[in-house]
DRENSEDREN-713056 format. One record per residue (C-alpha): x, y, z; residue in three letters. Coordinates in pm, whole numbers, plus 50000, padded with zeros to 5 digits. Layout:
XYZALA/...
END
This chain:
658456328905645UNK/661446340805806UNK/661836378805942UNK/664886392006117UNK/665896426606251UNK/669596441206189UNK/670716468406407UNK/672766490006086UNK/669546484705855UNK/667526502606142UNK/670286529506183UNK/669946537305845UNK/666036543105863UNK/666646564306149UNK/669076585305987UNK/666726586305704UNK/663886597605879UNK/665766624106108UNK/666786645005774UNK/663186648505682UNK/662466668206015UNK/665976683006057UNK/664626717705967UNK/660726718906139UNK/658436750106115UNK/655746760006368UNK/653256782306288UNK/650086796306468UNK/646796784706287UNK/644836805806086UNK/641536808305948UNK/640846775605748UNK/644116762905689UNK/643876725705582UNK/644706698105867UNK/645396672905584UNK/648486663905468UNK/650416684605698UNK/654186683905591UNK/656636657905828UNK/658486688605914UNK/655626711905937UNK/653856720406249UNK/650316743206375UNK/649676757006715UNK/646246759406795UNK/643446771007014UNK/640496745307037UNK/638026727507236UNK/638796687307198UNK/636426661107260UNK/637116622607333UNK/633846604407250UNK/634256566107389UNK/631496542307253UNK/631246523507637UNK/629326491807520UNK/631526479807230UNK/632756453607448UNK/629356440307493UNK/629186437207138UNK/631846416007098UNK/630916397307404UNK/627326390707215UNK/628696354907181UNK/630306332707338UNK/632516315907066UNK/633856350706881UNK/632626338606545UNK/631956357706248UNK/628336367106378UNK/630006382606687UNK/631936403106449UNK/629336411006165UNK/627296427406448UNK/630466445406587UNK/631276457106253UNK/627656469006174UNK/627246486106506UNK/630516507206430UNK/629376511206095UNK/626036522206148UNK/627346550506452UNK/630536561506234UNK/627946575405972UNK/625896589706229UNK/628306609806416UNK/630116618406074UNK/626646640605981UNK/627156655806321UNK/630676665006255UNK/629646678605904UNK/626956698406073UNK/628136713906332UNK/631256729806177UNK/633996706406419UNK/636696687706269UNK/637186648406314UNK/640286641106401UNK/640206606106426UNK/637726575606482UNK/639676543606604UNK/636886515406678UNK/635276523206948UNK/636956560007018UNK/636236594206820UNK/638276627606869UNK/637056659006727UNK/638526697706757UNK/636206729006773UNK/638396753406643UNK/635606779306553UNK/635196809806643UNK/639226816406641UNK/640686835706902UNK/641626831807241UNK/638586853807355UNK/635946830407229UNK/637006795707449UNK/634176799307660UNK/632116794307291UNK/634126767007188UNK/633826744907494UNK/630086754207473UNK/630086745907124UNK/631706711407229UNK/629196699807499UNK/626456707607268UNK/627986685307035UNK/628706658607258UNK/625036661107386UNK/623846655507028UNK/625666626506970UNK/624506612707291UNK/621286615007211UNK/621396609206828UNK/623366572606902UNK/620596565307120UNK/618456559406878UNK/620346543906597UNK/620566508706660UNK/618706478306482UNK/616256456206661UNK/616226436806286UNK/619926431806298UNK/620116430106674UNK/622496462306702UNK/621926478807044UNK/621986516207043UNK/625406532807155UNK/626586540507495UNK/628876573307510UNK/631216588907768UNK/632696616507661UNK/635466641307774UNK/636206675907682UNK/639066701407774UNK/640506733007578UNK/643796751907505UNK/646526755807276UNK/648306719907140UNK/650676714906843UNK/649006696806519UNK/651416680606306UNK/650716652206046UNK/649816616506173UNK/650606584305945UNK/652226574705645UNK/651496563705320UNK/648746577105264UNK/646666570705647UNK/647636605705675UNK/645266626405984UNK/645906654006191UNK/647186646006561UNK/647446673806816UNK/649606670207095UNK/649426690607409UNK/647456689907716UNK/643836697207551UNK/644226665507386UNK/645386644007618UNK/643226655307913UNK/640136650507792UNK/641166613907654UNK/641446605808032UNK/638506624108106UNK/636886597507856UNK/638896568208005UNK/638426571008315UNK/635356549208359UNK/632376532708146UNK/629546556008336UNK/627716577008087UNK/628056610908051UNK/629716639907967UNK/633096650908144UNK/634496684508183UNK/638206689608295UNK/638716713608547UNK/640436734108328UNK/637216739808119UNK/634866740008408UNK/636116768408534UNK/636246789408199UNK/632746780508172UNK/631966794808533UNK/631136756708640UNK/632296744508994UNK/636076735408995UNK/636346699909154UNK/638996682209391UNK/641956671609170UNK/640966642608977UNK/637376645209061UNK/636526659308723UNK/636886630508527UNK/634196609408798UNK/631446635708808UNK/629436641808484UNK/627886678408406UNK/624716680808537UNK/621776683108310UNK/621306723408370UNK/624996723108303UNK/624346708807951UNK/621586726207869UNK/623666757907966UNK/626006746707699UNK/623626737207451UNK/621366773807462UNK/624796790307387UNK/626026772007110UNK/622836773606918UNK/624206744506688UNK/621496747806485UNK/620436710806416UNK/618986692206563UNK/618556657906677UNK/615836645706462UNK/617246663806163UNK/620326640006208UNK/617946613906242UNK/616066616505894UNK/619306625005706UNK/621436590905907UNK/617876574505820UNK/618086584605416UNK/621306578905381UNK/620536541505506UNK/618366537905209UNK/620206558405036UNK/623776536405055UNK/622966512005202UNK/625556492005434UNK/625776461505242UNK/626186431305341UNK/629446420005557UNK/631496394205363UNK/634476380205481UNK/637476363405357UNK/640726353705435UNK/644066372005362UNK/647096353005208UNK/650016361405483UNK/652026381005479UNK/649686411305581UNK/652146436405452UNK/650826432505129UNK/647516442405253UNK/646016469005066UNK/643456488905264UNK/642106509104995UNK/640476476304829UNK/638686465605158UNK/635356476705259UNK/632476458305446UNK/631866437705151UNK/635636428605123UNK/636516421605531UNK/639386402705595UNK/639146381005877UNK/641236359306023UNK/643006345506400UNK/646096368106400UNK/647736389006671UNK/647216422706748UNK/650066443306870UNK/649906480607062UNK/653136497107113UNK/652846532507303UNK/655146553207389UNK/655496558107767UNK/656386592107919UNK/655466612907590UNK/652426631007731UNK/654866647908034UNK/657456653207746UNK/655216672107542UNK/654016693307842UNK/657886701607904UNK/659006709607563UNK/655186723507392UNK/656446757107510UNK/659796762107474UNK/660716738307202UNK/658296723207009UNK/660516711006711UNK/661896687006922UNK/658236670906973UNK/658296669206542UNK/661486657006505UNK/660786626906799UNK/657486616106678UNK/658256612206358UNK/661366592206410UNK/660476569706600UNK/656956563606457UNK/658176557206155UNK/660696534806289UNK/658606516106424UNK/656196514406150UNK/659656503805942UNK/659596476806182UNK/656426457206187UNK/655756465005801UNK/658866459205655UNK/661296435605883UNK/658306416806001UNK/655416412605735UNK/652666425705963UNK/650726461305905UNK/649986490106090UNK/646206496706085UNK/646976531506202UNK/648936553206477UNK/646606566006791UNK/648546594606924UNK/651716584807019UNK/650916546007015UNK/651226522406704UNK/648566494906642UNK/649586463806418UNK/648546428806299UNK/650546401306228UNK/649496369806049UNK/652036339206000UNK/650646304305783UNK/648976302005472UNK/645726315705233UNK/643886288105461UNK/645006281005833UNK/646726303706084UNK/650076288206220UNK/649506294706519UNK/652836290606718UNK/654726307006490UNK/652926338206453UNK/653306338906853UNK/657116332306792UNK/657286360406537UNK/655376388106759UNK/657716381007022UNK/660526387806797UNK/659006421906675UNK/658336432606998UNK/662046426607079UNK/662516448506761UNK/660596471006831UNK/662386479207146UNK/665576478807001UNK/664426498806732UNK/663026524607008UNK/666876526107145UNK/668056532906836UNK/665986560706786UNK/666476577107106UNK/670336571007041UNK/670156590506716UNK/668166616706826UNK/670116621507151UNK/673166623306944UNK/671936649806768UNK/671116669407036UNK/667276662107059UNK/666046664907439UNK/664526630107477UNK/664536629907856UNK/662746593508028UNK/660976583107690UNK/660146546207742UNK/658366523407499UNK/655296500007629UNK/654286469207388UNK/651346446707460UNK/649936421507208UNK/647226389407197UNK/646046363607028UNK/642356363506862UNK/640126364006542UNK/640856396206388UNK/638156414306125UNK/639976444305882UNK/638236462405702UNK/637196499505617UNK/634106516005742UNK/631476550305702UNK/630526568905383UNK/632536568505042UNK/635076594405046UNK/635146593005411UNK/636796557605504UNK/638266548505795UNK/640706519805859UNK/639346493906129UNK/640596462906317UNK/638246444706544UNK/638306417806755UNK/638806410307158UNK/642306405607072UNK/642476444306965UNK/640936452807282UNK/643156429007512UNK/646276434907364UNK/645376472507448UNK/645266460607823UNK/647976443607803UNK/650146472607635UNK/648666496907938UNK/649716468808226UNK/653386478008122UNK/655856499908230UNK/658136519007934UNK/660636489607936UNK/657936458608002UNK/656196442507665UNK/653786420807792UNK/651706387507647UNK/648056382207667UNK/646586350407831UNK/645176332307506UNK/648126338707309UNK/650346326407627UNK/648416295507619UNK/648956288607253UNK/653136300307233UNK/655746274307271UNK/657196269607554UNK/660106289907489UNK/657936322207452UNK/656026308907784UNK/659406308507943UNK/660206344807832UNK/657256360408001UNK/656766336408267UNK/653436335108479UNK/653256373108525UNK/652946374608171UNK/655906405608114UNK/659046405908012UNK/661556432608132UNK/663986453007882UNK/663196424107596UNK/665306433207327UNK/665656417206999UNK/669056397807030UNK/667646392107397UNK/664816374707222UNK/666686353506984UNK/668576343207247UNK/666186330007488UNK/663726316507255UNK/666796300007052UNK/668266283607334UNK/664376271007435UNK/664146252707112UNK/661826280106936UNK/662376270006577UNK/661026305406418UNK/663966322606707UNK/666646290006577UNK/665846302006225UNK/666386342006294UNK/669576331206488UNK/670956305106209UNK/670336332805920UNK/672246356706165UNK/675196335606240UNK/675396325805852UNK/675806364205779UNK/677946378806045UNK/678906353606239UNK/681866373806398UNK/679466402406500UNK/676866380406612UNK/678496357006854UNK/679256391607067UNK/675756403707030UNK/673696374307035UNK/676016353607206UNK/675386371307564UNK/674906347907829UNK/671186340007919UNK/669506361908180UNK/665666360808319UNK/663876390308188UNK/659836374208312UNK/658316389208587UNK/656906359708840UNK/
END
């Protein structure tokens, strides 16, 4: 099927978009307001401890075999299934807040008790938490279904970040941006060592040694650190009590059975609300991570003194970009982590993947995407929006993708799984804000047109849309020949300027 981006259709969006955060409110948090369905133009500040809990050994899981076959992914998908409900009773339990669980990944807030005098109890409150988990995922694995127990590293900082609304159409989670947030995801990316990891920052409200810079996030509390933590917090619960209830809720609701079937293309017409481990889609697609680069420093400099600006950005240009892959290309967003988009993309038929051309097509939307990203930060600089070095990083790959929905009824939670979901992460994180870059199995499998874009490095610098069509066109890429004919037929006076530019490298190597 063919897809195409137009410059004025994406202007329009924008435009769109901007007027539904032209006026943006930011209020302090108070007592048990609701983080659901936060209004687009509606912001919280708020004091709270933040946890990153990364399950370490998921790519062992998906490494269980060595053709990635739908027993490599049945055991994936029961091993997230099986710890999502776990550390859901936790969350109910011990008064936190889930924020988001993306495969592997979990953030939660402590919010309680409110004020700014009671951080020292909130960060306690956290490590007891992440402590419990620890130990409860430990123990909740299945010899029967050969499901290992779960591997955690967890990090934890506190202070004041902005919560505004994350997603669309109805995916709709809190996100909190600010330093608190973002810190103690690296804290929980720095490594695959187990443990629990305090930043600085918290260590020192806690009366804990402050470490060299950057130490923090490679040296784990110590066990009389934890247990510090744990006496103060008084949770409450404990870890066999989690136990018994994960245990009857097993027999209870029982996981079911993992079935899997095959989606008819294009994936926009996915619904998510009809899938569940019963109803998986699986299929070889590509997985796509676009993140945008520089947006942690930018919400440090404006968090302060003008946090609208944070609203009105995010929203545009997460929305554009959403616009881009759902609408102009046929793929879906399986959800937005932070400031980065995730989305699939299938092209062939209700049977067989075409392979090449769904290669063709993600190296289109990735040129979109970037040229959506400039429109954006055209718009939004026009209207006087501060969007100082905002860059936009895409990676995607080439793999056997599972979809489905996973935990307890009422509770469901989008998820994509697959090596490609994890490589095309990689590859996103390899680039700078103007590189998109390829992953090797989908490299091996594009035409050589696409192999000529990226070239043996793999990246492609400033690769724009029209840059695209014109590369891959003049290569013989019949899905970029096709974009470029329907472009020509249409405006051919405006296109022979724009996509008639003369051919220049943009691969690295």
């Amino acid at each position: 099927m063919g897809y195409s981006w137009k410059e004025d259709r994406a202007k329009k969006r924008i435009e769109t978009r901007f007027e539904e955060v032209r006026t943006v409110e930011i209020v302090d948090y108070k007592r048990d307001m609701s983080l659901e369905n936060i209004p687009a133009k509606k912001a919280y500040r708020m004091d709270a401890a933040h946890l990153y809990i990364d399950i370490v050994n998921l790519d062992d899981i998906l490494a269980c075999t060595t053709v990635e076959g739908e027993t490599c992914h049945k055991r994936t998908l029961r091993f997230l299934n099986q710890h999502y409900r776990a550390v859901h009773r936790i969350i109910q339990k011990t008064d936190a807040n889930r924020v988001d669980f993306h495969n592997q990944r979990l953030h939660a807030v402590v919010a309680k008790p409110y004020g700014e005098d009671s951080e020292r109890d909130r960060i306690a409150h956290a490590v007891a938490i992440a402590q419990l988990v620890a130990d409860v995922l430990a123990e909740t694995g299945d010899d029967d279904e050969q499901i290992p127990n779960a591997k955690v590293r967890v990090g934890i900082d506190s202070g004041r970040a902005l919560v505004v609304n994350n997603g669309r159409r109805g995916g709709r989670e809190p996100l909190f941006l600010g330093h608190p947030a973002n810190h103690a995801a690296k804290c929980a990316g720095a490594g695959t060592t187990e443990g629990i990891y305090l930043t600085n920052a918290a260590r020192a409200v806690m009366g804990f040694p402050v470490l060299a810079t950057g130490k923090d996030r490679t040296t784990a509390l110590t066990s009389e650190q934890i247990d510090t933590c744990v006496e103060e917090a008084d949770l409450g619960v404990s870890k066999e009590q989690i136990i018994k209830l994960w245990r009857e809720e097993q027999e209870e609701t029982p996981i079911g059975s993992i079935s899997f079937s095959r989606p008819t293309p294009p994936l926009s017409d996915l619904d998510f609300d009809l899938l569940s481990v019963s109803n998986t889609k699986r299929f070889e697609g590509v997985s796509v991570y676009a993140d945008l680069d520089g947006f942690s420093a930018y919400v440090d400099k404006h968090l302060d003194d003008n946090p609208e600006d944070l609203v009105r950005t995010l929203h545009v240009v997460r929305s554009e970009l959403d616009a881009v892959t759902h609408k102009d290309f046929g793929g879906r967003r399986v959800r937005f982590i932070g400031d980065c988009l995730h989305g699939i993309m299938l092209e062939g038929t209700a049977h067989t993947t075409d392979v090449e051309t769904s290669i063709s097509t993600a190296t289109l939307c990735a040129g979109a995407l970037r040229s959506s990203f400039a429109c954006a930060i055209a718009h939004l600089s026009d209207e006087g929006v501060d969007t100082d070095n905002l860059g936009l990083a895409i990676g995607f790959e080439l793999g056997p993708l599972s979809v489905t929905r996973l935990g307890m009824k009422g509770y469901m939670l989008r998820c994509a799984t697959g090596r490609a979901v994890l490589n095309s992460e990689e590859e996103q994180r390899r680039c700078s804000g103007t590189q998109t870059a390829i992953g090797a199995d989908a490299y091996k499998s594009a035409s050589s047109a696409v192999r000529g874009v990226f070239g043996t490095s793999r990246l492609a610098d400033g690769l724009s849309y029209n840059a695209a069509v014109d590369q891959l066109n003049a290569a013989g890429d019949r899905v970029a020949k096709a974009a470029y004919t329907e472009a020509m037929q249409v405006h051919a006076p405006a296109i022979v300027s724009n996509l008639g530019e003369p051919l220049r490298p943009h691969s690295k190597g």
